[in-house]
N, C-alpha and C positions, 0 to 999 in steps of 0.2 A: 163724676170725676172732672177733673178742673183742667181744662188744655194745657197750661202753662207749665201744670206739676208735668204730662204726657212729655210735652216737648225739652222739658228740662232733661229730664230722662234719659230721651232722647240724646239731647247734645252731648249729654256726660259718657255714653257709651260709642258717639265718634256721628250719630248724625245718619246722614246715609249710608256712610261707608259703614257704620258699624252695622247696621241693617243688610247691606251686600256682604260682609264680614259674617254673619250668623248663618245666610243664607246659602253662601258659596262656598264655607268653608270645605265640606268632603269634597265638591272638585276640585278646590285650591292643593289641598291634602295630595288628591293622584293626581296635580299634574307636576308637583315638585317632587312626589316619587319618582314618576316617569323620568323629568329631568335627571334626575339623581341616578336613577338607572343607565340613560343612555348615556350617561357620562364615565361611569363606569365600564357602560357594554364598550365605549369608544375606546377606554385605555386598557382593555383587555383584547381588545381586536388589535391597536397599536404592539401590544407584548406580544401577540399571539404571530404577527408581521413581522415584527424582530425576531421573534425566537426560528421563525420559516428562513430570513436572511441567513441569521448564523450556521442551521443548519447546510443549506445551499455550500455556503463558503466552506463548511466541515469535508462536505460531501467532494466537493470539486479538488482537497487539497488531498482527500483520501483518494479520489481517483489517480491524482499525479503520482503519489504515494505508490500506489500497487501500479500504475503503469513504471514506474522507475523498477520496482522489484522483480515484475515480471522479465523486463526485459533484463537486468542484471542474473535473473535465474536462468534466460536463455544464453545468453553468453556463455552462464556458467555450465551449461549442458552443452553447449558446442564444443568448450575446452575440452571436457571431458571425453566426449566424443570421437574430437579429433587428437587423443594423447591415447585413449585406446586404437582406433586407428595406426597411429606412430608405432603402439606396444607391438600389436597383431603383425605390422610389417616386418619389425625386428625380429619379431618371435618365427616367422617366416622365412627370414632370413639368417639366422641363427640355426647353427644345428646344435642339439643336445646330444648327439651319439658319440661317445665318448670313442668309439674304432672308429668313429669317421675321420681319415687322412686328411679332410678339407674343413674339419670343423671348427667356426667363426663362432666365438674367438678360440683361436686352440691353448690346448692347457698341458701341463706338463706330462698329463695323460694322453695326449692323441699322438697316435701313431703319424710317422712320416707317411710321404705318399710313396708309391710304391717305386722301387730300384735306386732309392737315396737312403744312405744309411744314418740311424737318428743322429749322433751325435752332431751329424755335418748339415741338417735339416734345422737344428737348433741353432745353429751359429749363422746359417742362413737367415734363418726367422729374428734372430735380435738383431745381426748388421742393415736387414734392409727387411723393415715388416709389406711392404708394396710387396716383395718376391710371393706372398704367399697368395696374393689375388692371381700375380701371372701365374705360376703352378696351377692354381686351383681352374684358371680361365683356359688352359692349355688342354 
C-alpha cells in the first residue's frame, strides 16, 4: 500500500483530530451527557429552592393568619364570657317570684310590700321608680 493513498486518507477524515475523534468519541459521549445532566440537576435544584422560598413565605403568612384568628376567637370568648357573667349577675339580681313584694322589675302581678295598699303602691311606683329601691332597701 502506497503512504500517500494512507495519508490522503488520513487528511480527508480530519488528520489527527479525526483519529482523536474515533478514539475519544464514548468519553466525549459521557462527558456531554454528564454536562447535560448537571445542568439539568442545577435547574432542578434552582426550582426545587424556589419552590422551598414560596413555601416559607405560605407558611409565615398562614402563621400570621391563624395567629390573627386565634386571638379574634379569644376575644370572642371573653365577650361571651364576660355577657354571661353580666347575664348571671342580673339573673341574680332579678327575682322571678311573682309574690315577691320586692321583685326587680315588678309587674302588674306583684303584690305591694306589706301595710301599703296596691292601688297607692302603683302610683308610687310610676311618680318616682327610685321609691321602690328605698322600700325594698328599708
Amino acid at each position: 500500500m502506497d503512504w500517500s493513498i494512507l495519508i490522503s486518507i488520513l487528511g480527508a477524515i480530519g488528520g489527527l483530530e479525526g483519529i482523536r475523534f474515533i478514539i475519544n468519541r464514548k468519553p466525549n459521549k459521557r462527558m456531554a451527557n454528564t454536562e447535560a445532566s448537571s445542568g439539568e440537576f442545577k435547574f432542578l435544584q434552582e426550582q426545587i429552592e424556589f419552590a422551598q422560598r414560596q413555601n416559607l413565605e405560605m407558611e409565615k403568612k398562614y402563621a400570621e393568619q391563624t395567629e390573627r384568628l386565634r386571638k379574634t376567637q379569644d376575644d370572642a370568648y371573653e365577650l361571651q364570657n364576660s355577657l354571661r357573667r353580666a347575664e348571671v349577675a342580673l339573673a341574680c339580681l332579678r327575682c322571678d317570684d311573682e309574690d315577691c313584694p320586692y321583685r326587680k322589675p315588678p309587674t302588674a302581678k306583684t303584690p305591694p310590700p306589706p301595710g301599703i295598699p296596691r292601688d297607692e303602691w302603683h302610683k308610687i311606683r310610676i311618680q318616682n321608680p327610685q321609691k321602690d329601691e328605698v322600700l325594698h332597701n328599708s
